[in-house]
N, CA, C and O atoms as a DFTB+ gen file, in Angstrom:
736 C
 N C O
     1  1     150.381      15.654     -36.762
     2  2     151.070      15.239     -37.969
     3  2     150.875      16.333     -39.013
     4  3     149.811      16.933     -39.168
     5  1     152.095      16.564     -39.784
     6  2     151.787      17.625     -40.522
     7  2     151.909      17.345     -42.454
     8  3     152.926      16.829     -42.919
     9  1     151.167      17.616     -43.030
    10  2     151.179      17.063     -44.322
    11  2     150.100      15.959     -44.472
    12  3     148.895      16.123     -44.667
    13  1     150.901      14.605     -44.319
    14  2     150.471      13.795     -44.596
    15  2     149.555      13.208     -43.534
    16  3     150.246      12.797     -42.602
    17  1     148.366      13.031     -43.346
    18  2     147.382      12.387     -42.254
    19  2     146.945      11.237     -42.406
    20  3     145.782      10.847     -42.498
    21  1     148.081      10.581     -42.436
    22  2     148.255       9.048     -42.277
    23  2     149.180       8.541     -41.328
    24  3     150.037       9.222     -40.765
    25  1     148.970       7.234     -41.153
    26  2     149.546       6.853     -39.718
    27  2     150.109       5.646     -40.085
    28  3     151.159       5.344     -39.518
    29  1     149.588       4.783     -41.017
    30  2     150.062       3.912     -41.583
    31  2     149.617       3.927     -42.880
    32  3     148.817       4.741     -43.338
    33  1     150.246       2.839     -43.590
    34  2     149.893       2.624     -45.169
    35  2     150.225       1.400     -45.327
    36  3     151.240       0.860     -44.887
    37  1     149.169       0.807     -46.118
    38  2     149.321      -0.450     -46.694
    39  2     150.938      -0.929     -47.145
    40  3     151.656      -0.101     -47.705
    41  1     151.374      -2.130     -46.896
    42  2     152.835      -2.733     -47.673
    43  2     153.585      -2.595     -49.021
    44  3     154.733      -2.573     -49.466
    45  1     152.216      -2.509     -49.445
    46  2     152.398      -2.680     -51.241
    47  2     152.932      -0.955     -51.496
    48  3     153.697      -0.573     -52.382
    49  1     152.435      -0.320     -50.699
    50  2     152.989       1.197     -50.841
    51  2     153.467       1.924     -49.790
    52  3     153.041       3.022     -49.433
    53  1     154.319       1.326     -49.319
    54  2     154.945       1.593     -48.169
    55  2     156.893       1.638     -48.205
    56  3     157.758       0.765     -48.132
    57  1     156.908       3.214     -48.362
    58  2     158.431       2.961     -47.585
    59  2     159.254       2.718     -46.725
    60  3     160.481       2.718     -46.824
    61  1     158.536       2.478     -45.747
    62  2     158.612       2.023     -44.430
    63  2     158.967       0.098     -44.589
    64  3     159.749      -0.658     -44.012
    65  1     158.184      -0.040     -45.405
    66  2     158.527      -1.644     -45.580
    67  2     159.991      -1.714     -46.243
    68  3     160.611      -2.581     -45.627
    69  1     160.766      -1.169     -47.217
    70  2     161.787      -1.057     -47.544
    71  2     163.084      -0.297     -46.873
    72  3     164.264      -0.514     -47.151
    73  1     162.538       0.699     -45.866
    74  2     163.675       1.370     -44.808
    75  2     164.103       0.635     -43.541
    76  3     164.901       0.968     -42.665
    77  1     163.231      -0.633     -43.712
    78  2     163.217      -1.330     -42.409
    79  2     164.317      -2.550     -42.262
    80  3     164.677      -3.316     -41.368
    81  1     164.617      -2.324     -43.511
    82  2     165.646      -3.438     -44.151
    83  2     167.054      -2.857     -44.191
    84  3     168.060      -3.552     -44.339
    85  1     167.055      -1.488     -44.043
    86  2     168.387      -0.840     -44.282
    87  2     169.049      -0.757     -43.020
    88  3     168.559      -0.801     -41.892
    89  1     170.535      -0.598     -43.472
    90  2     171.480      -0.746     -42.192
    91  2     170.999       0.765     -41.158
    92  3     170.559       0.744     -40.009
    93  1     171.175       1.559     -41.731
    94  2     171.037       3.139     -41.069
    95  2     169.651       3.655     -41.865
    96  3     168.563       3.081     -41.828
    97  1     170.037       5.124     -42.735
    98  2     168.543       5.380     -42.679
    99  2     168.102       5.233     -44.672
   100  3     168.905       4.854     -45.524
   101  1     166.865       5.598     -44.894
   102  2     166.246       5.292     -46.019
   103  2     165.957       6.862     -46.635
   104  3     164.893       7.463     -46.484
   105  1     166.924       7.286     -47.225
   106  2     166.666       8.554     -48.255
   107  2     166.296       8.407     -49.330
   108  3     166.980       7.737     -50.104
   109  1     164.830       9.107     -49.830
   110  2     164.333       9.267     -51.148
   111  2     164.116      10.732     -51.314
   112  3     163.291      11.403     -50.694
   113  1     165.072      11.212     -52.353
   114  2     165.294      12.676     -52.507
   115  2     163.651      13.093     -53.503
   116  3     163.022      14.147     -53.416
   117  1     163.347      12.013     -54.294
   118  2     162.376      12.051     -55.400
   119  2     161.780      10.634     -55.812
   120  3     162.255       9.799     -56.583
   121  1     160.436      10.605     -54.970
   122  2     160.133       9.104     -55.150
   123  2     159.519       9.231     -56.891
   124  3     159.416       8.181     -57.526
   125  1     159.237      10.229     -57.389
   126  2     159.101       9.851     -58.895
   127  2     160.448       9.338     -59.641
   128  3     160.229       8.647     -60.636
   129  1     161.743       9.559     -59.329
   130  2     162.881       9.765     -59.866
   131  2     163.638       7.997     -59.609
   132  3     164.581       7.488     -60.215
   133  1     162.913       7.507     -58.664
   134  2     163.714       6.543     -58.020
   135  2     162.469       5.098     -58.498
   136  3     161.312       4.836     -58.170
   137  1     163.302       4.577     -59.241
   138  2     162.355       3.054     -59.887
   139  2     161.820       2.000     -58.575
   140  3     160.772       1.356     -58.635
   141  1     162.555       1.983     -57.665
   142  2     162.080       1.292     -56.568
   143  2     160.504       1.509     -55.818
   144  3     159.864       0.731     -55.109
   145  1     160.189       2.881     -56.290
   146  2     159.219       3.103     -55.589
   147  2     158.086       4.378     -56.404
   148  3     157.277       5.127     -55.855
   149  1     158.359       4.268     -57.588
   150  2     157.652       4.913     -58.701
   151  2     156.392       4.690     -58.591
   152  3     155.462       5.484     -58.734
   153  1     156.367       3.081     -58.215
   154  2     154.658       3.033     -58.642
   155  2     154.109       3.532     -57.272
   156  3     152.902       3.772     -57.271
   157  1     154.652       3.693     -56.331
   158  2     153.639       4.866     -55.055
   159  2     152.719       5.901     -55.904
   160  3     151.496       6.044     -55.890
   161  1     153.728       6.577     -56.653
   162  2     152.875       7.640     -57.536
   163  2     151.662       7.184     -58.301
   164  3     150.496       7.561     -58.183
   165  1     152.256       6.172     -59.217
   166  2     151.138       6.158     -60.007
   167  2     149.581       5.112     -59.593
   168  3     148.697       4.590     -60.273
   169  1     149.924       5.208     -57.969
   170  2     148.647       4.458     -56.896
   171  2     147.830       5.410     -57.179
   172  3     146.930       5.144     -57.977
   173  1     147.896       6.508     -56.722
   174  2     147.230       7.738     -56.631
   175  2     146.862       7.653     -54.781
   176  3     147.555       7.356     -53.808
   177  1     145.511       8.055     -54.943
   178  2     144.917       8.084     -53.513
   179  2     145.706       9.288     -52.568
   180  3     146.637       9.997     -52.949
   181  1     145.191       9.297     -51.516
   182  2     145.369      10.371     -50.470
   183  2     147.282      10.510     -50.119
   184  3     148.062      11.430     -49.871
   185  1     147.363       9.079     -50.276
   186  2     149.193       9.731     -50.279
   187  2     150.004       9.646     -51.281
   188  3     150.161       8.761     -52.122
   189  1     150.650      10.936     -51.069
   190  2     151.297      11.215     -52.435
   191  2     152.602      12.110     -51.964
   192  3     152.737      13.329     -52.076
   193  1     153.403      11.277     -51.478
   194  2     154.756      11.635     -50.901
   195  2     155.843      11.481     -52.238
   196  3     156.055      10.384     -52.756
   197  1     156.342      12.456     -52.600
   198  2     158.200      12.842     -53.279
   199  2     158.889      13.059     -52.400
   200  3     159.958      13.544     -52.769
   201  1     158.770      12.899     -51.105
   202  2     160.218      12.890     -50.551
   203  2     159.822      11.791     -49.758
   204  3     158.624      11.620     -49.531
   205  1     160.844      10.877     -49.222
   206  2     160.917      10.446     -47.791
   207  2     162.381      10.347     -47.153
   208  3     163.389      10.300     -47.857
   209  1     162.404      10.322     -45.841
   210  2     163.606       9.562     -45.233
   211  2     162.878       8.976     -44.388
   212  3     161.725       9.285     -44.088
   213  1     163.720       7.827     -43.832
   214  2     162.946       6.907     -42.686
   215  2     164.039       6.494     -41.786
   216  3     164.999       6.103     -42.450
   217  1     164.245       6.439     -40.483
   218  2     164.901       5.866     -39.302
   219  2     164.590       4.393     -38.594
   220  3     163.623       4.305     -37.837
   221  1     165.293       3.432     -38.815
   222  2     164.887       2.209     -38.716
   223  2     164.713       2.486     -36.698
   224  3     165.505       3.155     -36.035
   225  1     163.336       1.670     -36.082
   226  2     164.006       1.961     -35.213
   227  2     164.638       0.114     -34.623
   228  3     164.269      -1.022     -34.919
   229  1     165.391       0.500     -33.976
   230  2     166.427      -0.965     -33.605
   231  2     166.100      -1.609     -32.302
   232  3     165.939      -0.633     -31.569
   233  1     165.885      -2.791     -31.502
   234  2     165.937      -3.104     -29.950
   235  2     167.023      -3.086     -29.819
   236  3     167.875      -3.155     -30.704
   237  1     167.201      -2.970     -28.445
   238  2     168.460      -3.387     -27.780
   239  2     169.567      -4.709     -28.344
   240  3     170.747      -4.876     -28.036
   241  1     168.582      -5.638     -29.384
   242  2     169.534      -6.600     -29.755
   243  2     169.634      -6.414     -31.447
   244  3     169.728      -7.140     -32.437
   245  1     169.589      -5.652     -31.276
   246  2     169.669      -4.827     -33.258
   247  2     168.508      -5.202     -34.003
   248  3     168.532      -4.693     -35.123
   249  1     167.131      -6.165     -33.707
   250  2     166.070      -6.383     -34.764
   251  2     165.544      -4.834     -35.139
   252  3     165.707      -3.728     -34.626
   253  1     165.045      -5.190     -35.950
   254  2     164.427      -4.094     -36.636
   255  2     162.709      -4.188     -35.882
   256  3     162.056      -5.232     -35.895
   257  1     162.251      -2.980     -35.315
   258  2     160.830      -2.903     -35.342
   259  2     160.111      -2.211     -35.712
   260  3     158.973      -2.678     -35.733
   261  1     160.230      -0.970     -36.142
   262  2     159.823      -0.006     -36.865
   263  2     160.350       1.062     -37.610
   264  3     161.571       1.068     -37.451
   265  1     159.955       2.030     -38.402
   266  2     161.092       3.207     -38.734
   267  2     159.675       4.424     -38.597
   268  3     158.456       4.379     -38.766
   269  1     160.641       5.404     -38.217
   270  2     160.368       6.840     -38.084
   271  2     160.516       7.588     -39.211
   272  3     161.533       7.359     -39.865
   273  1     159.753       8.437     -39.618
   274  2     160.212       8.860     -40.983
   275  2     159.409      10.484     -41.214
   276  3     158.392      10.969     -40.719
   277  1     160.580      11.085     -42.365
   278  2     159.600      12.480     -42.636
   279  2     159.269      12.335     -44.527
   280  3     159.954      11.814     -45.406
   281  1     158.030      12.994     -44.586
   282  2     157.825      12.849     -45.914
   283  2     157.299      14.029     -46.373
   284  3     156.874      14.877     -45.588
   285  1     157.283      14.177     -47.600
   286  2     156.816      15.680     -48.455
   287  2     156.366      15.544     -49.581
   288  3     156.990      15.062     -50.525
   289  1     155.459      15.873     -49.601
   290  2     154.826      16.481     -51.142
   291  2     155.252      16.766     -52.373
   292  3     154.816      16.554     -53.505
   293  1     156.504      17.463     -51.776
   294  2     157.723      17.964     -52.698
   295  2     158.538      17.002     -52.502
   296  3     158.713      16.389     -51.449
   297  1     159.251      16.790     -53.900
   298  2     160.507      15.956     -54.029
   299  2     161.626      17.098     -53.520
   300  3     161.554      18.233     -53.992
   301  1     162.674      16.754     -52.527
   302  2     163.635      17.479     -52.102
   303  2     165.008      16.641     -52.802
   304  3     165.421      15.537     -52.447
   305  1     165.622      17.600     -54.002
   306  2     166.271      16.606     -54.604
   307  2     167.721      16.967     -53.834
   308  3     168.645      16.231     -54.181
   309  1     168.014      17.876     -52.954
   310  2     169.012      17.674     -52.403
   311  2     169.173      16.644     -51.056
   312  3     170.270      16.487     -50.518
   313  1     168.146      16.077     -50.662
   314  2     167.707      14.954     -49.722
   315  2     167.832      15.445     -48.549
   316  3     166.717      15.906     -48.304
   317  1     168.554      15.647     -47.601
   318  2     168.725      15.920     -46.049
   319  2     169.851      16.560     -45.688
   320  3     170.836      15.821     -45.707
   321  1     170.089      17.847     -45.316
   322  2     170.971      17.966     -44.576
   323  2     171.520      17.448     -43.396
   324  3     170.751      16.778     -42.707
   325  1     173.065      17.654     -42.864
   326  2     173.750      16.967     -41.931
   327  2     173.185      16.646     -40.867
   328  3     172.822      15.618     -40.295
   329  1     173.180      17.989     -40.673
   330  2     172.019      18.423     -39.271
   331  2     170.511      17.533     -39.324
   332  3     170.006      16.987     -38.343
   333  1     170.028      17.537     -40.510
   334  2     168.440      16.910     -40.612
   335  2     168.925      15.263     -40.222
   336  3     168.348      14.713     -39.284
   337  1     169.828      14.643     -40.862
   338  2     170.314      13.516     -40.595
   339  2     170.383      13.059     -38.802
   340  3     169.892      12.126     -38.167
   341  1     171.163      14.122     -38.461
   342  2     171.578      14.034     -36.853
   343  2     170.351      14.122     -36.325
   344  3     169.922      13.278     -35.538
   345  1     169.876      14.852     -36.601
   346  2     168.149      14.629     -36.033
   347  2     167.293      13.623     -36.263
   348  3     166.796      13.107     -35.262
   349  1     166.957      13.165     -37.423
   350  2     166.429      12.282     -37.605
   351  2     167.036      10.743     -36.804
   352  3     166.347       9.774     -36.488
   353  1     168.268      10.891     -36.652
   354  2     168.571       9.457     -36.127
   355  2     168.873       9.914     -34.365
   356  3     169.178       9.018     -33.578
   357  1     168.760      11.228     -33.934
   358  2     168.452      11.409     -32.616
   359  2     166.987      11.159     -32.258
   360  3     166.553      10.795     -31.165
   361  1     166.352      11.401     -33.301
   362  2     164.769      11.339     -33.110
   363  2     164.548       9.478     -32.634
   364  3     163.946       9.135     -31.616
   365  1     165.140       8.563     -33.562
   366  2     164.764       7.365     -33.711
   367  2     165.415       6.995     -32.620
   368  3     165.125       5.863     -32.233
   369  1     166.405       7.723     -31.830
   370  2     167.421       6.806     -30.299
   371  2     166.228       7.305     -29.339
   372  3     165.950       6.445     -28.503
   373  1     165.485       8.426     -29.252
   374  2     164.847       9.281     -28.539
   375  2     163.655       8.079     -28.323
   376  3     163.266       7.773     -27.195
   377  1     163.083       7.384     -29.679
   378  2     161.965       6.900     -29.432
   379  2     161.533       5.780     -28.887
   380  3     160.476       5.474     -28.336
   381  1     163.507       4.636     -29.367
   382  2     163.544       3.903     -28.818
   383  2     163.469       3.605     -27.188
   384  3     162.803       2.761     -26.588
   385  1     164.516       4.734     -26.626
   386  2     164.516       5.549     -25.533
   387  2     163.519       5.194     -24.586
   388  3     163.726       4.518     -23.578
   389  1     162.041       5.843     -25.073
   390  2     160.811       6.251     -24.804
   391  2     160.199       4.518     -24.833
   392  3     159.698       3.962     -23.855
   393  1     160.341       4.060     -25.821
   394  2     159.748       2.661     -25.725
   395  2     160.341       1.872     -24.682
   396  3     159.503       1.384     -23.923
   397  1     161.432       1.627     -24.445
   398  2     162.215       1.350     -23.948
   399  2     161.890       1.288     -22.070
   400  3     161.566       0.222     -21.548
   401  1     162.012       2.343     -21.401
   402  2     161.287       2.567     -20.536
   403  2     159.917       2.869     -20.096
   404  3     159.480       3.291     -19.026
   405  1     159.179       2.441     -21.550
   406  2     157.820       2.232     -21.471
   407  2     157.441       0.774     -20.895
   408  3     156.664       0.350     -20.039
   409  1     158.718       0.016     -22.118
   410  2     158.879      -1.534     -21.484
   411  2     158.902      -2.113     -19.799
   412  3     158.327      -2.952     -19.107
   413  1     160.236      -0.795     -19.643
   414  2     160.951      -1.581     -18.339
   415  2     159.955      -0.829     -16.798
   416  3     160.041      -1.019     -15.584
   417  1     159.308      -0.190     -17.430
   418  2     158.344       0.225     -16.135
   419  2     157.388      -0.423     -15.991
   420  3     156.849      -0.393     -14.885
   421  1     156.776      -1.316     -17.140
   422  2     155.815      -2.139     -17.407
   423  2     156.015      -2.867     -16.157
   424  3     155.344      -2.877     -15.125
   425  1     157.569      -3.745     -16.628
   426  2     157.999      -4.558     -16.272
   427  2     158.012      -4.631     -14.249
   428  3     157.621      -5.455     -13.421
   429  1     158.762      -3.133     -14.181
   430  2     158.475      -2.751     -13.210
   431  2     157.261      -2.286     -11.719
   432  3     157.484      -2.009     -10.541
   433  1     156.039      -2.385     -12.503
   434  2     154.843      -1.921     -11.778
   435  2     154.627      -3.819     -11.623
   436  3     154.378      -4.269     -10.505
   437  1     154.702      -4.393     -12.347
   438  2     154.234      -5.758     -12.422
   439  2     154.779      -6.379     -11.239
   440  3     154.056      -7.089     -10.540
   441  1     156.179      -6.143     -10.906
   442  2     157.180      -6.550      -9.941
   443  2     156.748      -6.218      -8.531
   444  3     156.613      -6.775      -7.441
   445  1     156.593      -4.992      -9.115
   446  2     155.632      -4.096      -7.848
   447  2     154.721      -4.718      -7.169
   448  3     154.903      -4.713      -5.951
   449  1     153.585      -5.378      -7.646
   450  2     152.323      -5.599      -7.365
   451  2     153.178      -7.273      -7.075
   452  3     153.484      -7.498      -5.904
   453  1     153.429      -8.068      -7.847
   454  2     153.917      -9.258      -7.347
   455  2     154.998      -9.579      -5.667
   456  3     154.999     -10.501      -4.851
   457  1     155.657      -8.500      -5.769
   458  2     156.036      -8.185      -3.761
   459  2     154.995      -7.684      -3.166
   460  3     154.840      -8.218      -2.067
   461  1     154.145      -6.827      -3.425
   462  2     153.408      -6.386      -2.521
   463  2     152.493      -8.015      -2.312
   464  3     152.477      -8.672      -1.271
   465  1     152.036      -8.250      -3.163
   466  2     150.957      -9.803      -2.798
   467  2     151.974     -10.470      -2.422
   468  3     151.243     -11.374      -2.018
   469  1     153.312     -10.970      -2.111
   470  2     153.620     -11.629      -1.516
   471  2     153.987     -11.724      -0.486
   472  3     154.311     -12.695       0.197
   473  1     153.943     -10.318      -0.258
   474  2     154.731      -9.622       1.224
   475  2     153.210      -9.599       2.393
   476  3     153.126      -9.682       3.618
   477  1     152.524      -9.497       1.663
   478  2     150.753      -9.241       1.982
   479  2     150.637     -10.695       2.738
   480  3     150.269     -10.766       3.910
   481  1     151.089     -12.189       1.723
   482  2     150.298     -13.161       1.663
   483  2     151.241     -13.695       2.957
   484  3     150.908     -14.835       3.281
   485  1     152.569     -13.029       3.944
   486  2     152.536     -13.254       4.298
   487  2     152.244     -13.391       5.972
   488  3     151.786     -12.317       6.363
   489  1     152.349     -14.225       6.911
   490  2     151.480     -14.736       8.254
   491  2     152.240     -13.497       9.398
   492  3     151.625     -13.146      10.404
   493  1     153.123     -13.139       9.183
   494  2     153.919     -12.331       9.907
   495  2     153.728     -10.595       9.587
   496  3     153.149     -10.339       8.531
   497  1     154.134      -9.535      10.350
   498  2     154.353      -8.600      10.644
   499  2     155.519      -8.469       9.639
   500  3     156.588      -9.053       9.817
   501  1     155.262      -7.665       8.559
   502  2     156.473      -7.573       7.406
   503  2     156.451      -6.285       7.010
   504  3     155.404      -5.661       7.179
   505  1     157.855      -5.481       6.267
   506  2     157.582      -4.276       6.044
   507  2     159.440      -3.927       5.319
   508  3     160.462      -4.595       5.481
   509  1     159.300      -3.094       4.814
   510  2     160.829      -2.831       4.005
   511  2     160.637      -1.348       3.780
   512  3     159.765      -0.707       3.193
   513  1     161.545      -1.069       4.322
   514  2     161.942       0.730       4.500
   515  2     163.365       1.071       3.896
   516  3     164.450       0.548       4.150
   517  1     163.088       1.972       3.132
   518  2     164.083       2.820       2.723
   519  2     165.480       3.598       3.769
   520  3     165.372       3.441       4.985
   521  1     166.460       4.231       3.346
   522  2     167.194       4.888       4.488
   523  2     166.912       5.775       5.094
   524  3     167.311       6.121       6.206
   525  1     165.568       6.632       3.830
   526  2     165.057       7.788       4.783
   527  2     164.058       7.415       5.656
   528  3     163.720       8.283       6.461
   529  1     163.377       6.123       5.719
   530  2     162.853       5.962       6.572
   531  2     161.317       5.783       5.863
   532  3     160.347       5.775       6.620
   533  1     161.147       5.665       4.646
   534  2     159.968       5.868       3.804
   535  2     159.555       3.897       3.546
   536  3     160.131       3.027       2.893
   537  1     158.428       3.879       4.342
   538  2     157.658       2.538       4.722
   539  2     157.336       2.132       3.547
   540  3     156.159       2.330       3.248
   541  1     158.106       1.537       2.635
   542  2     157.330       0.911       1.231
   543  2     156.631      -0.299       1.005
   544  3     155.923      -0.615       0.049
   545  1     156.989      -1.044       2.209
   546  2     156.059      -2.361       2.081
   547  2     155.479      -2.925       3.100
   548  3     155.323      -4.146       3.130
   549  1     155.100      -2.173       4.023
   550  2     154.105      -2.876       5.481
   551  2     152.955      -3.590       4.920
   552  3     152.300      -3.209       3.949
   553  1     152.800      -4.437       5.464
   554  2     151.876      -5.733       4.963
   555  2     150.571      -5.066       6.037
   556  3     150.791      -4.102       6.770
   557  1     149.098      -5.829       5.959
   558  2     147.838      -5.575       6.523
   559  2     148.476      -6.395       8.176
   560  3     147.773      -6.007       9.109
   561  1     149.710      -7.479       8.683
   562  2     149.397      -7.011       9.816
   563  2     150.567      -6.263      10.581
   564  3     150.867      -6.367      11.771
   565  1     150.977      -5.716       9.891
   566  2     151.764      -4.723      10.466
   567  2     151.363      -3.405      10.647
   568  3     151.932      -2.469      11.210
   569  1     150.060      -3.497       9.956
   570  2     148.994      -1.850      10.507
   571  2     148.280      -3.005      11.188
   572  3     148.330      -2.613      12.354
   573  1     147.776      -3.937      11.218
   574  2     147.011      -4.558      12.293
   575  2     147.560      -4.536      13.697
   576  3     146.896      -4.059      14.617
   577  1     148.985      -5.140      13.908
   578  2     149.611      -5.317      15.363
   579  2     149.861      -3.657      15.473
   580  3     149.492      -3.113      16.514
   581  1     150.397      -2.955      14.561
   582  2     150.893      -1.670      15.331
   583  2     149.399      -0.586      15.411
   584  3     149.457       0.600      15.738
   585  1     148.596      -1.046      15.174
   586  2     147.559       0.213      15.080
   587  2     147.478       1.296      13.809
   588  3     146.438       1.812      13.399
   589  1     148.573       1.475      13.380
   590  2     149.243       2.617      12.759
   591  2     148.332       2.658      11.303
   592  3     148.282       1.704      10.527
   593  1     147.607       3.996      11.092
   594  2     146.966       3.966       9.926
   595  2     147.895       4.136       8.700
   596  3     149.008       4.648       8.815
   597  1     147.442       3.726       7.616
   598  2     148.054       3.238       6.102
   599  2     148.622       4.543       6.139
   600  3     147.962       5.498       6.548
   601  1     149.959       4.672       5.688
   602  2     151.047       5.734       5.181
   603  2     151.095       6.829       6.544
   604  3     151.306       8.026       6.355
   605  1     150.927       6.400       7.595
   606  2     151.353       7.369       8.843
   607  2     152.376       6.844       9.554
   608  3     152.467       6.923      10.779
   609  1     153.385       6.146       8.618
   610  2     154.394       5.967       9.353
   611  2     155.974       6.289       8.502
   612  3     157.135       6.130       8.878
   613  1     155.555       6.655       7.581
   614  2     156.729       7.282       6.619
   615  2     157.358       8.419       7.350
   616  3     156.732       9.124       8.140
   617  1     158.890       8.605       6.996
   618  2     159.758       9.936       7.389
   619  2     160.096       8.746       9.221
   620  3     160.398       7.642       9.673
   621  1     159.827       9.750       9.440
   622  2     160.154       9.249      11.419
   623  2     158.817       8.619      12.129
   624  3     158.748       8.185      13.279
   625  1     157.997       8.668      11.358
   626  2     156.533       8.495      11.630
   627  2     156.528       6.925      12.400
   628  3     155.711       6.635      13.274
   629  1     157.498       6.072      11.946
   630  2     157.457       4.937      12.350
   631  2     158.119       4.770      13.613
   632  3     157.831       3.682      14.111
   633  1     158.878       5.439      14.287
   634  2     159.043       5.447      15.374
   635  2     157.963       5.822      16.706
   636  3     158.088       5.780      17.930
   637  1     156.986       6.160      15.883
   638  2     155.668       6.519      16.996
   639  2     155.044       4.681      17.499
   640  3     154.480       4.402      18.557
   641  1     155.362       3.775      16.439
   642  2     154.889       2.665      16.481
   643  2     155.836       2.136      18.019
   644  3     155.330       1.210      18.654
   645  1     156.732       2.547      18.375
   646  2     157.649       2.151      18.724
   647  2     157.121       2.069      20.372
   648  3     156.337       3.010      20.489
   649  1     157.217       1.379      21.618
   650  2     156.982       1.597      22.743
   651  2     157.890       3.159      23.002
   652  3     158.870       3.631      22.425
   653  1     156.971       3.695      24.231
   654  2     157.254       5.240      24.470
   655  2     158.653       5.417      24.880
   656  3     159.412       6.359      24.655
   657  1     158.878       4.123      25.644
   658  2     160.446       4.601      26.924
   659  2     161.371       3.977      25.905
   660  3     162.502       3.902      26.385
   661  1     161.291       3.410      24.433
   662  2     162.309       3.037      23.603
   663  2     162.135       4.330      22.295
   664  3     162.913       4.291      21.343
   665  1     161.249       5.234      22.362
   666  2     161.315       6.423      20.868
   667  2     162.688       7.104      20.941
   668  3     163.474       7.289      20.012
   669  1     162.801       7.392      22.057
   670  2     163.893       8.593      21.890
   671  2     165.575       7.819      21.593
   672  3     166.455       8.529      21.108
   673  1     165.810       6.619      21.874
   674  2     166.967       6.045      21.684
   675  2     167.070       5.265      21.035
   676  3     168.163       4.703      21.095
   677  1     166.056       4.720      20.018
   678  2     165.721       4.313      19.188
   679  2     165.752       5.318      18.105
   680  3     166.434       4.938      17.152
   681  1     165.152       6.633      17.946
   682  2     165.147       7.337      16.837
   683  2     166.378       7.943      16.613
   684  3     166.575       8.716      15.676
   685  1     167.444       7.536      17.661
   686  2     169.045       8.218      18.344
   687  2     169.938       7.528      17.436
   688  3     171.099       7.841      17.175
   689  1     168.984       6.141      16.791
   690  2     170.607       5.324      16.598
   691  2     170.055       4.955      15.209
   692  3     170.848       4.399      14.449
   693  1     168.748       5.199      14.755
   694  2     168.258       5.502      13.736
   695  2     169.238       6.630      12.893
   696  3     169.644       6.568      11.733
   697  1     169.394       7.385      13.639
   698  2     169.635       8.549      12.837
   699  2     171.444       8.662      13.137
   700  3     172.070       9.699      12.921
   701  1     171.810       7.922      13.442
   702  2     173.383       7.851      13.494
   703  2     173.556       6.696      12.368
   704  3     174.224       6.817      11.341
   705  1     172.790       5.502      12.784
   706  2     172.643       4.819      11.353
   707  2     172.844       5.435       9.423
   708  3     173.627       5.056       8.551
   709  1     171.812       6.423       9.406
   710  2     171.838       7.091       7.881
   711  2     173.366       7.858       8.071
   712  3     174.199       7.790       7.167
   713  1     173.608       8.518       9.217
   714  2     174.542       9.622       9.033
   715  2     176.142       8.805       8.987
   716  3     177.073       9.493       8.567
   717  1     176.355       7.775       9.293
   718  2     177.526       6.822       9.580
   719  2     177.976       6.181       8.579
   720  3     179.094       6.223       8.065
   721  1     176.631       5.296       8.188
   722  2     176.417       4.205       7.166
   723  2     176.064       2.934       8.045
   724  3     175.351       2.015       7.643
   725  1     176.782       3.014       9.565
   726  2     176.883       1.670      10.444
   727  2     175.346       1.426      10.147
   728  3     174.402       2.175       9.896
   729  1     175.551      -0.386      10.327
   730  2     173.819      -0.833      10.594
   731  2     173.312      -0.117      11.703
   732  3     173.990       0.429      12.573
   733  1     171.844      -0.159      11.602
   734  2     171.265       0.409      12.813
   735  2     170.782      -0.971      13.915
   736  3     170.266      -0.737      15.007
């Protein structure tokens, strides 16, 4: 962080509490100049911002959850250029972005672990493979009945599981399968 080494700030002096309310973004060219937010100044203490802009950031269903923002020391009384604008509200899609698939991977590893325990919990020989052939869900007895140690059966590897006098015409129609589309 540069300038200001704060991360948050109390409500009562916070522009962030007032940019969070705005449709798009929150320009203060001169927070001495602007009555809304005068008394920041005369708080005193470690922050002491004359400029801000702030980027609301939005969910997917338009609430408001936070804003992004740059601030200065200096009052910038010409406020933001075009370009600073386009950035600043690329910055705030960027972060949502970032949260965003912070969410849905969450969401995702959770999913993860909930098939694997169920695929686990069950009594049978179970397993779900990809087209290349990449073993993503063999359960404990499907390395139990086949012998086959954990992840030595990915790529073609799983055709070793296979009885000997069925590998070669088996891995034949395997591989006409990916190249066709036909089921295998």
């Amino acid at each position: 962080m540069v300038g200001f080494h704060v991360r948050e700030t109390p409500l009562d002096v916070s522009f962030c509490a007032a940019a969070i309310h705005c449709p798009d973004l929150l320009v203060i060219p001169d927070v001495g100049k602007d009555h809304r937010f005068r008394h920041i100044l005369s708080a005193g203490g470690e922050i002491q911002p004359h400029f801000y802009a702030g980027a609301v950031l939005r969910t997917e269903d338009g609430l408001p959850l936070a804003t992004l923002c740059v601030a200065d020391s200096k009052a910038r009384p010409e406020g933001l250029t075009q370009g600073q604008i386009r950035a600043l509200r690329a910055l705030a899609r960027a972060v949502m972005r970032e949260l965003n698939l912070r969410r849905d991977n969450t969401v995702l590893v959770q999913r993860e672990k909930e098939l694997t325990a169920t695929i686990d919990a069950m009594p049978h020989m179970t397993w779900v493979a990809s087209a290349d052939g990449t073993q993503e869900h063999p359960n404990r007895h499907y390395y139990e009945f086949t012998g086959a140690a954990p992840g030595s059966i990915n790529g073609e590897g799983w055709n070793t599981v296979a009885h000997p006098d069925d590998r070669e015409q088996t891995l034949a129609r395997w591989r006409h399968s990916l190249e066709t589309g036909e089921e295998y």
